[in-house]
C-alpha positions in Angstrom: 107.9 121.1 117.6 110.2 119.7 120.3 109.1 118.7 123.9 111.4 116.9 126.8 109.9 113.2 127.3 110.3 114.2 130.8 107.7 111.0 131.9 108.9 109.0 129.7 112.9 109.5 131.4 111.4 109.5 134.5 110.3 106.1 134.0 113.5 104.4 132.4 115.7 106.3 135.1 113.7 105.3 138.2 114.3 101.7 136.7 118.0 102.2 137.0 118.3 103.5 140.3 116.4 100.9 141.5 118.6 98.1 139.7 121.2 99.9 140.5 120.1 99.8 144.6 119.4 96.4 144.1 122.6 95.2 143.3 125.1 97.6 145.3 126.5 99.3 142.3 127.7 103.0 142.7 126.9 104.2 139.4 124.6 103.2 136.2 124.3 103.6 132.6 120.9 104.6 131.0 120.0 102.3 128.8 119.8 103.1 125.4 115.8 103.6 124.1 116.4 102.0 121.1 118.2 99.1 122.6 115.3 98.7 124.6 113.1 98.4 121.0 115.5 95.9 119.6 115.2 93.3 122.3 113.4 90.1 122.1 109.6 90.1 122.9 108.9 89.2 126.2 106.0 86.9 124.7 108.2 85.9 121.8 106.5 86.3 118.4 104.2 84.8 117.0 104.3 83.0 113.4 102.6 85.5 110.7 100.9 85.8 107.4 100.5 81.7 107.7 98.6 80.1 104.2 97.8 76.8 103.5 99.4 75.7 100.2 96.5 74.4 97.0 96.9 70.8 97.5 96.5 71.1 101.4 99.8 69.6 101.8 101.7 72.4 103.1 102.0 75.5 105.8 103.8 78.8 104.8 104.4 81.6 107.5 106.8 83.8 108.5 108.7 83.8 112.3 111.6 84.8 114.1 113.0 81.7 116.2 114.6 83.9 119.0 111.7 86.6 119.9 112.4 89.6 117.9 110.3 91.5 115.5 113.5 91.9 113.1 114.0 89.6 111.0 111.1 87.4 110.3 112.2 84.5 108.1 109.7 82.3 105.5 109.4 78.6 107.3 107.1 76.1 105.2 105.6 72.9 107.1 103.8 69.8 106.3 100.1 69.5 107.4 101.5 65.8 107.9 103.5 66.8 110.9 107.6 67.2 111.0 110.0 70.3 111.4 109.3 73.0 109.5 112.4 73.9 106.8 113.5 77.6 106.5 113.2 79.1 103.4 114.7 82.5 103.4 117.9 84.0 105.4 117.0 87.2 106.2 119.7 88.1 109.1 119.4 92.2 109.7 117.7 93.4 112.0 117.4 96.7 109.7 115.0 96.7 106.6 116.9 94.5 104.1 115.9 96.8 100.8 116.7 100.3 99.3 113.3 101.7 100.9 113.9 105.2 102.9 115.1 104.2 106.6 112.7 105.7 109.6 112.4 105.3 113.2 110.3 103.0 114.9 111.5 100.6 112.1 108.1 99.4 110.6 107.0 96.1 110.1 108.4 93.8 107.1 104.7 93.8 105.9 105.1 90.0 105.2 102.5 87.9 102.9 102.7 84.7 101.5 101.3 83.2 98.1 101.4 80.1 97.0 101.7 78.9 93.2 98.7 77.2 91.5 100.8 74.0 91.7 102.3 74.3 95.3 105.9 74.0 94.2 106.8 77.8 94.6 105.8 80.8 97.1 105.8 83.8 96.4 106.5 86.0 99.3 107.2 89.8 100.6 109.6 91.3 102.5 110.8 95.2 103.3 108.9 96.0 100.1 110.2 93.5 97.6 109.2 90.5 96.3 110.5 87.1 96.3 110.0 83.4 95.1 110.9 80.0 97.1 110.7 76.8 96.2 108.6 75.0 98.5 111.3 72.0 98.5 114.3 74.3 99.5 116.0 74.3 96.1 116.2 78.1 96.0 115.5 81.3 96.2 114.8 84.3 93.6 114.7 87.8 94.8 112.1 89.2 91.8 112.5 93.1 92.7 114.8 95.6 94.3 113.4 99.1 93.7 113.2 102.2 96.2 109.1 102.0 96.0 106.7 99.2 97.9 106.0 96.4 95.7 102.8 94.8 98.0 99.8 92.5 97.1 101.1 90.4 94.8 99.5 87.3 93.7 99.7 84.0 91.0 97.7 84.0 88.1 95.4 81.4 87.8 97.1 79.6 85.3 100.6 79.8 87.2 102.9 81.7 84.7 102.6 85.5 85.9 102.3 87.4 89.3 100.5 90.7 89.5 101.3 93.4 92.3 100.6 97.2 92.9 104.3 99.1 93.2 104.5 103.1 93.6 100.2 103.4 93.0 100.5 101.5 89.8 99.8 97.7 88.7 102.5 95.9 87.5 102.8 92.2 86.1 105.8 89.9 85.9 106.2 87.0 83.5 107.2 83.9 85.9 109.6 82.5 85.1 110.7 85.4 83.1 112.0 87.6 81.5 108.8 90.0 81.0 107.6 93.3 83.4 104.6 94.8 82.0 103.1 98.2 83.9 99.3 97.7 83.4 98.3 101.1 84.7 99.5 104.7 85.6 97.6 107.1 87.4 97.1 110.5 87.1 97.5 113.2 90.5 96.4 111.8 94.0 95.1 108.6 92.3 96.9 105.1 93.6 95.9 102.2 92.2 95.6 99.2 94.9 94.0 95.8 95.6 94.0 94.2 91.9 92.5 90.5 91.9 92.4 88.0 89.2 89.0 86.5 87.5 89.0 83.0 88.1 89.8 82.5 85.0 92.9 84.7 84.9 91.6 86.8 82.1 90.8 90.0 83.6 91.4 91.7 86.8 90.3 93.8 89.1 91.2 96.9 91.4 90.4 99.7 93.3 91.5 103.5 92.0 91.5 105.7 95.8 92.0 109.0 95.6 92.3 111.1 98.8 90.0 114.5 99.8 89.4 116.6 103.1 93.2 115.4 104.0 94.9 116.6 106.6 97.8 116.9 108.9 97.5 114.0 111.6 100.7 114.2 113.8 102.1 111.7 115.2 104.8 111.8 118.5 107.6 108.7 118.9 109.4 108.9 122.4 112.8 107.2 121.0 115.2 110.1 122.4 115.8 112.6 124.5 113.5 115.0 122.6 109.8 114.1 121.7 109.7 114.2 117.7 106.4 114.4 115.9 106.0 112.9 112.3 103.4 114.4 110.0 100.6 111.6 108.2 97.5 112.3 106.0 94.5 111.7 107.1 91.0 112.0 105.3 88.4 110.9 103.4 89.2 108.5 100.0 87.1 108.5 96.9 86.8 104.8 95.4 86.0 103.7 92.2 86.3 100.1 90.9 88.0 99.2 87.5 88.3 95.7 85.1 91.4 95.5 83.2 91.9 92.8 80.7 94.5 90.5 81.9 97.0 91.8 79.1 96.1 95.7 80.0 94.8 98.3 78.2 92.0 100.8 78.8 90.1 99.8 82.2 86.6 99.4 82.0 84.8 101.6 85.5 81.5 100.0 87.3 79.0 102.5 88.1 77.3 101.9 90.6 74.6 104.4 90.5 76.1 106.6 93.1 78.7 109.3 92.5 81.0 108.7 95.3 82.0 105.3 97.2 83.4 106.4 100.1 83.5 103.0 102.3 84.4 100.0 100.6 83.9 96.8 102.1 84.7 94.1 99.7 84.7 92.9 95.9 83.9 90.0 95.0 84.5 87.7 91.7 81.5 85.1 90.6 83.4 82.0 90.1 83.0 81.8 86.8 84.8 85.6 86.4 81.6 86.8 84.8 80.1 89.3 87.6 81.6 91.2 89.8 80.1 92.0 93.6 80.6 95.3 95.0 79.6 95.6 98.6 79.6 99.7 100.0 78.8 102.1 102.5 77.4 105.7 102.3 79.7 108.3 103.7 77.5 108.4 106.8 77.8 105.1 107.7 74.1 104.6 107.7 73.7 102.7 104.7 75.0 99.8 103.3 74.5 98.6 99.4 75.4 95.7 97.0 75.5 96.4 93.6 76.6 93.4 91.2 78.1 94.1 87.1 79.1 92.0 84.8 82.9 91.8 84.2 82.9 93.1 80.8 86.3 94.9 79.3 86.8 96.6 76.2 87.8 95.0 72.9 91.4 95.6 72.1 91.9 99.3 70.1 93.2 98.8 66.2 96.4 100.9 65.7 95.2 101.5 61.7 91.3 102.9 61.0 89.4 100.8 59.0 89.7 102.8 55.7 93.5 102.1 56.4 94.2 105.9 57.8 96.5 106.2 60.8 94.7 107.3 63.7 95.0 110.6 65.0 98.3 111.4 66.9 97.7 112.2 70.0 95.1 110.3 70.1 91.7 111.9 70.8 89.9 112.0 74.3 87.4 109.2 74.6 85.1 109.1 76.8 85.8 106.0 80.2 84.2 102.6 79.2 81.7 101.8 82.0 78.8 98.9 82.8 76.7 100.0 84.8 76.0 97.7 88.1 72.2 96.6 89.0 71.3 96.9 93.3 70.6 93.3 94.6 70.6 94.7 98.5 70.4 97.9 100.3 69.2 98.7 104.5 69.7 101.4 106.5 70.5 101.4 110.2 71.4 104.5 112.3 73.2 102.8 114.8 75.8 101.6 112.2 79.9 102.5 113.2 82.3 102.3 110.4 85.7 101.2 111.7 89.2 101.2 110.8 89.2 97.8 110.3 85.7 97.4 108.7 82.6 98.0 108.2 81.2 97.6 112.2 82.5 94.7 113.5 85.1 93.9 110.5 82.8 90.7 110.2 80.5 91.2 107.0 81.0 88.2 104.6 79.7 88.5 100.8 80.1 85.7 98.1 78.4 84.2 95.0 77.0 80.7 94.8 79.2 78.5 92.6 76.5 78.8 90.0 76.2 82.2 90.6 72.6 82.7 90.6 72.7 83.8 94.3 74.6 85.7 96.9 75.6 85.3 100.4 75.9 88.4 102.6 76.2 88.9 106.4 73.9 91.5 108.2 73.1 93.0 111.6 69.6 93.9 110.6 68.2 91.5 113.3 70.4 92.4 116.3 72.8 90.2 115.5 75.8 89.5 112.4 73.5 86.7 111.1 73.9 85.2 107.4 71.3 86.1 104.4 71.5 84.7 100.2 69.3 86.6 98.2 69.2 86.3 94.1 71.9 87.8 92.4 69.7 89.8 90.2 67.9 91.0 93.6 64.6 90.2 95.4 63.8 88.9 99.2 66.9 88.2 100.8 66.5 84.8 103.1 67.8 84.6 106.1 69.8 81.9 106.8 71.5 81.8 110.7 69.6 82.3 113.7 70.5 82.5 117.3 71.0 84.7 120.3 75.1 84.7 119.0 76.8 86.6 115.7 78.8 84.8 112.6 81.9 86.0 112.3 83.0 84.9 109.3 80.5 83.1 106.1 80.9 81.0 102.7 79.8 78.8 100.5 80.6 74.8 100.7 81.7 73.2 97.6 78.2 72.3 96.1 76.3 75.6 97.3 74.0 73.5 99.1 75.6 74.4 102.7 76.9 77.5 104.2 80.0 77.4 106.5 80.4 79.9 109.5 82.4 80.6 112.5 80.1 81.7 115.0 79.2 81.8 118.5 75.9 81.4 120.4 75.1 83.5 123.7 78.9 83.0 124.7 81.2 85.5 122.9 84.3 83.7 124.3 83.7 80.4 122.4 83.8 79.8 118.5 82.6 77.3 116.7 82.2 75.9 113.1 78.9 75.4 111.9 77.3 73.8 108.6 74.0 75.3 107.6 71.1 74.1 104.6 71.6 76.9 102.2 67.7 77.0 102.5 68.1 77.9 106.1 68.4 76.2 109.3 
C-alpha cells in the first residue's frame, strides 16, 4: 500500500517558501527528509544506560558530545569528580555491525555492565558485544554476527558473561577462548531475560512464545511515498526455566496456573536458593506471587549403571519441574496492564537478605504503598502509608529498613525515604 504524504510535503514545503521569502532568494531546494533525521537534536542528547561501577567508584554511560542520536560512544567517570574518559570510537552515523539495515535507523540499544571487580565493562552496541577497560587500556569487540546478541551480563565470580543471541542463551568464557550455547528452542519459542543465582551457579530465564499474533502496520513518512512496515503483535505465553550454570536440561516452575500471560518480575533470594515469580492473569484483574526453590537437575550419565550405552536417540523424558507455593494473590477490577508494566510500571518485589520474607508493592489501598509478608505466605503487613504512591522499593543492607522513592500528596516532588521494616 502506497499513499502521497501530501501533509507531511505540505509542511516541509511551506517551510521553504517561507525561508526562501525571508531571505530574497528566487528559488529553493527541498530539503532532503532524511537529512532532516540526521541532524543534531535540538535538545541535544542525553547520557544513556548510565551504571554505577561495584566499588562505587565509577560512572559508565553512553552519549554523543555533538547532539545526535548516531553514534553514541561509552564515557566512564569518577563519582570523585573530573572529565569523564571516552572508551569506545564509534564514528558512523549508520549501525556499525552486519545486522540487516532499515529505515528510521533504530536505536544502538546500548547497556552497560560492569565486571565483579570494576576494572572491565562490558557493553552493547548495534547488536554486538564489547569489553573496555575501565582505565582506557583497551578495547575487545567479543561478537560480530548477523543476529542481536542483547542482555548480557558478568557472572558472579567474574570469569564468564552470559547473553540471549537469535532466541537462545549463550555463554562466553572471559577472558577466553570458550562459547558455549546453553539452550535452543523449538518453533515460536525465544528464550530471553537469563539472570544469574547469586552464587553464579544456576540461572534463570524466561521461554515466550507468541499466540493470537497479528499483522500491526506500521507507516514511516521518510519519502515521497508513505511506506507501511508489517510487526507482530499478540498475546505471549511465559514459562520460567533454571538452568544449571554449565547447561543442560532446564528445570520449569509451575506455578499452579497453565498459562502466564503477564510477567512482572523474577526475582533471586540472595542466597540463589528461591526464586520469586510475580504475575498477572490474562485479564489484568489479578495479580499472584508464587515463590520455588531453585532446584536443577543432576547431571545425566552418558553409560547406564549396568555399563549398557543408553539408548540412541535418546528416549523422551518427561520436563523436570518444582512446583512453586502462592505467598500473595488480590484481585482488583480497576487494574490496567501497560506496555511498560503492570499499572503504573511501579511494583517492586524482593526477598529479605535472610530470606524469610518478601517485599512487594501494592495498590490495594488506593495508593502504590509497600507490604512484606512471609515467604512461605500468611498476612502481608503493610509497611508505607500516606496520601502519596512509592515508586520504586528495597531492602537496606540489614533487612531491618526499607528504602523507597516516593512522593506525598504532591506528584511533582520525589523523595527518598527510610522505613522500620515493621512499619512506620
Amino acid at each position: 500500500m502506497r499513499v502521497r504524504g501530501r501533509i507531511f510535503g505540505c509542511f516541509v514545503l511551506g517551510s521553504a517558501l517561507g525561508s526562501a521569502a525571508a531571505t530574497g532568494a528566487s528559488a529553493f531546494e527541498l530539503p532532503d527528509v532524511r537529512a532532516i533525521f540526521q541532524r543534531p537534536l535540538v535538545d541535544g542528547t542525553r547520557p544513556t544506560a548510565g551504571k554505577i561501577s561495584p566499588d562505587d567508584a565509577w560512572v559508565a554511560y553512553f552519549w554523543n558530545e555533538e547532539g545526535y542520536s548516531r553514534p553514541l560512544n561509552l564515557f566512564v567517570a569518577s563519582t570523585r569528580g573530573g572529565a569523564p574518559r571516552r572508551l569506545t570510537a564509534f564514528t558512523s552515523r549508520l549501525p556499525e555491525s552486519f545486522k540487516p539495515l532499515e529505515w528510521p535507523l533504530a536505536s544502538p540499544g546500548v547497556f552497560v555492565d560492569f565486571s565483579p571487580d570494576s576494572r572491565k565493562i562490558l557493553c552493547g552496541y548495534d547488536g554486538d558485544l564489547y569489553v573496555a577497560a575501565v582505565d582506557g587500556s583497551g578495547l575487545e569487540r567479543l561478537t560480530r554476527t548477523s543476529a542481536s546478541e542483547s542482555e548480557a551480563s558478568w557472572a558472579p565470580h567474574g570469569k564468564s558473561i552470559l547473553f540471549t543471541s537469535g532466541g537462545a542463551l549463550y555463554k562466553v568464557s572471559y577472558p577466553g577462548p570458550g562459547l558455549a550455547q546453553l539452550t535452543a528452542p523449538e518453533g515460536k519459542v525465544s528464550h530471553t531475560s537469563p539472570r544469574w543465582s547469586p552464587d553464579g551457579t544456576k540461572i534463570s530465564f524466561i521461554a515466550q512464545e507468541g499466540e493470537d499474533e497479528h499483522d500491526f502496520l506500521v507507516p514511516y513518512y521518510l519519502d515521497e511515498w508513505v511506506k507501511t512496515k508489517s510487526q507482530k503483535r499478540g498475546y505471549t505465553k511465559n514459562r520460567i526455566g533454571i538452568l544449571a550454570a554449565e547447561g543442560g536440561t532446564p528445570t520449569w516452575i509451575d506455578t499452579g496456573d497453565e498459562t502466564i500471560w503477564w510477567l512482572n518480575e523474577v526475582v533471586w533470594s540472595r542466597d540463589g536458593r528461591r526464586i520469586l515469580v510475580d504475575y498477572v492473569s490474562k485479564d489484568t484483574r489479578s495479580r499472584t506471587l508464587v515463590v520455588a526453590d531453585a532446584t536443577t537437575p543432576a547431571p545425566t550419565s552418558r553409560v547406564e549403571p549396568n555399563g549398557a550405552l543408553p539408548p540412541s536417540p535418546p528416549e523422551k523424558k518427561k520436563e523436570p519441574t518444582v512446583k512453586a507455593w502462592r505467598v500473595y494473590h488480590e484481585t482488583d477490577q480497576q487494574w490496567i496492564y501497560t506496555n511498560d508494566g503492570f499499572v503504573t510500571d511501579t511494583t517492586s518485589t524482593d526477598f529479605s537478605r535472610d530470606g524469610s520474607r518478601l517485599l512487594f508493592t501494592s495498590e490495594k489501598c488506593g495508593f502504590n504503598q509497600v507490604y512484606s509478608v512471609d515467604v512461605l505466605g500468611g498476612k502481608p503487613r503493610r509497611v508505607t502509608r500516606g496520601n502519596g504512591a512509592v515508586d520504586w522499593a528495597g531492602w537496606s543492607g540489614d533487612s531491618q529498613s526499607i528504602v523507597t522513592l516516593a512522593y506525598d500528596e504532591d506528584s511533582a516532588r520525589r523523595s527518598l525515604y527510610l522505613t522500620p521494616a515493621s512499619g512506620g
